[in-house]
C-alpha positions in Angstrom: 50.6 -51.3 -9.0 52.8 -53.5 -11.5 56.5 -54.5 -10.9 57.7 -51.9 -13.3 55.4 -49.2 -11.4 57.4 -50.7 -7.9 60.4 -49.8 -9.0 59.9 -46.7 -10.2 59.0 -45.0 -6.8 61.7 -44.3 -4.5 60.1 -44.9 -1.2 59.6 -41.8 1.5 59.1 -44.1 4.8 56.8 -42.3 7.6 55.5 -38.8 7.2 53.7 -36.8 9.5 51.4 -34.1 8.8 52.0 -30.6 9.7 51.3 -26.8 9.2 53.9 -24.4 8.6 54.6 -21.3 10.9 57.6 -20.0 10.6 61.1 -20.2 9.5 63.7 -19.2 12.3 67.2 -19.6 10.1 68.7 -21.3 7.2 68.4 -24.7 8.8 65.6 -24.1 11.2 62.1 -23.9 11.1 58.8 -24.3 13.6 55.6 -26.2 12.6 51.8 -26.9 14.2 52.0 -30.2 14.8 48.3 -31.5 16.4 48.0 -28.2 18.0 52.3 -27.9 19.4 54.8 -25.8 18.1 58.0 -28.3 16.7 60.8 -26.9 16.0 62.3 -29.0 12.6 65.3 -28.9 10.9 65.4 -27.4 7.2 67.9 -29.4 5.2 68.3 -26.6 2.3 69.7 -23.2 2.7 67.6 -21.9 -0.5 65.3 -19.3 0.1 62.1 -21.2 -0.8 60.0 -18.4 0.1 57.2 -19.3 -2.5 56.9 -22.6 -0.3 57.7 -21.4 3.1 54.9 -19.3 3.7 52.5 -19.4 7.0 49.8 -21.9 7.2 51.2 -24.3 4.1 50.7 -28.1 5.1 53.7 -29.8 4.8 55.4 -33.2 6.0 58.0 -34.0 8.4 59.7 -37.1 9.3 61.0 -38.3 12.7 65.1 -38.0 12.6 66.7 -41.4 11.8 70.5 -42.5 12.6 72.2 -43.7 15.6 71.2 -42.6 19.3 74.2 -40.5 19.6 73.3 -38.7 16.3 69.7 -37.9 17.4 70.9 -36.9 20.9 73.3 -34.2 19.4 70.6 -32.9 17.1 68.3 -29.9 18.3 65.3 -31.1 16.0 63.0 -34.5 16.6 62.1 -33.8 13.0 63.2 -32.7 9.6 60.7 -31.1 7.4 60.6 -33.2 4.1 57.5 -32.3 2.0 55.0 -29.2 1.3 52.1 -28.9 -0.8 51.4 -26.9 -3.4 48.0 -26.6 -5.1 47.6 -29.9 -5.8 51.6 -31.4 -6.0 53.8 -32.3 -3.4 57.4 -30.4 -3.8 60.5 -31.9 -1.8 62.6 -29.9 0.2 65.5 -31.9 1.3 68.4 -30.6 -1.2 70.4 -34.4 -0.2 67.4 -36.6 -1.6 68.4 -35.4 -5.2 71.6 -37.5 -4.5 69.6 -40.4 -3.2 67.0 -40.2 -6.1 69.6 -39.9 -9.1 71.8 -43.1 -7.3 68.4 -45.1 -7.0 67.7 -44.5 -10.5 70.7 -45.3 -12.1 70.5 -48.7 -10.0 67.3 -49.1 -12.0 68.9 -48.1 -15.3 66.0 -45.8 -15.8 68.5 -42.8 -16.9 69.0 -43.5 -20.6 71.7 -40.5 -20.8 73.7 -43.2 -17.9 72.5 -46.5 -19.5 74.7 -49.2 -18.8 77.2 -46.9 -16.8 79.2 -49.1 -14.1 81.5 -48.7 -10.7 78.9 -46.4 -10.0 80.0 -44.6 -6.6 79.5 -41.7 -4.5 81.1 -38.7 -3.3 84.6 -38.4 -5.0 86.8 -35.9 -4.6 88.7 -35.1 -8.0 90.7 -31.4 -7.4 89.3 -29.3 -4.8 85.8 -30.5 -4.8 84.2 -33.3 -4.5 81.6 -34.7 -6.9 78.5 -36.3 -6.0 78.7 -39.2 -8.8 81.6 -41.3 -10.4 81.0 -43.9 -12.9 82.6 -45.5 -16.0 80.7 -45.5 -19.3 82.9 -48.4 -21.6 85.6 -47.7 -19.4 85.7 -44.0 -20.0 85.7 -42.4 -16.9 82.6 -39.5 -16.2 82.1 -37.2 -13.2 78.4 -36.1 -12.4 77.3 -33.5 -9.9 73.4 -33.3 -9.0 71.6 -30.3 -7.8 68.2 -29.6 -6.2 65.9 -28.0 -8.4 62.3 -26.8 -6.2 62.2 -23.1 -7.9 59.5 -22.9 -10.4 58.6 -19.0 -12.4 56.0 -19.8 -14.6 56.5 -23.1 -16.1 60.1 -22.9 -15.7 62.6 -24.7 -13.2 65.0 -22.3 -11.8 68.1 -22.4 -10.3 69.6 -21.7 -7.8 67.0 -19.8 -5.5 69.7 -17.8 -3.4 73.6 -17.3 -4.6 75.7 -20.4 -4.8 79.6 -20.0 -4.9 80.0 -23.5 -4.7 77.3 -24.4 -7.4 80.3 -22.3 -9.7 83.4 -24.0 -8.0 81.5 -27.3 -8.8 80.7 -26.2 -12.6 84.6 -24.8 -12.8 85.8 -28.6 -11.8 83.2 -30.3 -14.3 84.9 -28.5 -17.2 88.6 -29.8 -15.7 87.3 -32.9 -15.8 86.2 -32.5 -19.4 89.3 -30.6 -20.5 91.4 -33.7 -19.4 89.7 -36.4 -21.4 86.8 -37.6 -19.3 82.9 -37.2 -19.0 81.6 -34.6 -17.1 77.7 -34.1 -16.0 75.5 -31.9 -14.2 72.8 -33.5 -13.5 69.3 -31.1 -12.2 66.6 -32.8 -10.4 63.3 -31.0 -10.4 61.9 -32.0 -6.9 57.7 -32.6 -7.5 57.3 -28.8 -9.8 55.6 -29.4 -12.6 58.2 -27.1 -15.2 58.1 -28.1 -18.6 62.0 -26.4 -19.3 64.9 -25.1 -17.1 66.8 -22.2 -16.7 69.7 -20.8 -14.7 68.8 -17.8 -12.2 70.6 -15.2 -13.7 69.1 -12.5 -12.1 70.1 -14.2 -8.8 73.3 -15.4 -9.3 74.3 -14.8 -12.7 77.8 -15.9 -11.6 76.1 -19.8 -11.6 74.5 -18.7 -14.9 77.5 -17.6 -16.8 79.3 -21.2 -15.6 76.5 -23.0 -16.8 76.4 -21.6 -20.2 80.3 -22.0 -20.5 80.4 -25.7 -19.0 77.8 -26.3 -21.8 79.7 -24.9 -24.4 83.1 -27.3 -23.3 80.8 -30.6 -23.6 79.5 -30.7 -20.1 76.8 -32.5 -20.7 73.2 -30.8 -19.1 70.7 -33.2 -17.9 67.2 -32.1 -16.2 65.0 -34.4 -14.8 61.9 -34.7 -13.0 59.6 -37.1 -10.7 55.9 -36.5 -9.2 56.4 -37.0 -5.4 52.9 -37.8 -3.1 53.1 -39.4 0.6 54.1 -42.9 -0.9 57.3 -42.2 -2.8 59.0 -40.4 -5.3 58.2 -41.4 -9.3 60.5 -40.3 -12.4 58.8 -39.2 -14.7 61.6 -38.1 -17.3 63.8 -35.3 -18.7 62.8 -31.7 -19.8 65.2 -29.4 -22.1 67.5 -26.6 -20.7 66.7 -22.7 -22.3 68.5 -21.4 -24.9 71.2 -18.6 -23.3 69.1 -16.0 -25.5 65.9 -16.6 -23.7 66.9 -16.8 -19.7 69.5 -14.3 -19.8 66.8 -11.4 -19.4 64.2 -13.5 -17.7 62.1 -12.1 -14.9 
């Protein structure tokens, strides 16, 4: 693997293989692990159920933080990973953050080239976004979102109803309205989709703010990375639906 190659794969740390059972709650799921049931904690309250079915290998990884942290949590593990045909889709929701901060470290975001004071979690309004940066000393607002939803060869999202997805489209267009740059940023987590669309039929609240934030200059970005056991990779950026063609998707 070259240099280049190096830094292009946002490293995973330990995984341990597991099987799927079931799914207990939102946040809470039990695994086979060597032949044990484990209970693990989900971090994403999407649906998934085209991922979470019985008998699907996935990954898990051992809780990290301090002693205190990992004695107040009811999980040893948090599922990370599960396999589909032949890829490996993420389902921790918070690693889109992680991902989209480690590449524009590596300026590998050409939309974000050259963007400085890059920091997280800001609150601007009511909400807070997930990036704020300064492009030539313009400031511009970015908010990232987990993408694992694939119909077809499309990306979808969100897979379940999302008020907050709207509240945080709603503030993106503030931001624009008052003079700065505003971004949503879509990270397609290991499917291999070759466009993107909003899931109208599942919240076509989130849809409808999409399609307006676009039309204000919010700008629309959709990227995606192959993830396997070693790390995540970008691999690039893939175009957003015409409003004509997902509005009566299926």
């Amino acid at each position: 693997m070259t240099t280049k190659e190096q830094q292009l794969y946002y490293p995973l740390g330990e995984l341990v293989e597991a099987v799927f059972i079931r799914r207990e709650n939102r946040f809470r799921a039990e695994v086979d692990l060597n032949g044990t049931t484990v209970k693990v904690h989900v971090p994403n309250s999407g649906r998934m159920q085209e991922l979470l079915v019985p008998g699907a290998k996935v990954w898990i990884q051992r809780a990290s933080g301090t002693a205190k942290q990992k004695t107040e949590r009811k999980t040893a593990y948090t599922l990370l990973l599960v396999q589909q045909g032949e890829r490996f889709v993420c389902l921790n929701a918070h690693m889109a953050n992680s991902l989209v901060a480690f590449w524009l470290e590596h300026q590998l975001l050409p939309e974000f080239a050259g963007c400085t004071n890059i920091e997280r979690e800001r609150t601007i309004g009511n909400s807070r976004m997930d990036f704020r940066m300064y492009r030539e000393e313009r400031c511009c607002y970015a908010e990232v979102k987990s993408v694992n939803l694939l119909i077809g060869d499309t990306a979808r999202f969100p897979d379940a109803p999302t008020k907050r997805g709207s509240k945080h489209l709603q503030e993106l267009m503030h931001c624009k309205a008052q003079g700065m740059d505003a971004a949503a940023v879509f990270v397609v987590m290991g499917n291999h989709a070759s466009s993107f669309a909003p899931n109208y039929e599942t919240d076509p609240e989130f849809a409808a703010a999409l399609a307006l934030a676009q039309k204000q200059g919010v700008e629309i970005y959709i990227y995606t990375c192959e993830i396997d056991l070693q790390g995540v990779r970008y691999t690039g950026r893939i175009p957003m639906q015409e409003e004509s063609e997902w509005m009566f998707m299926h």
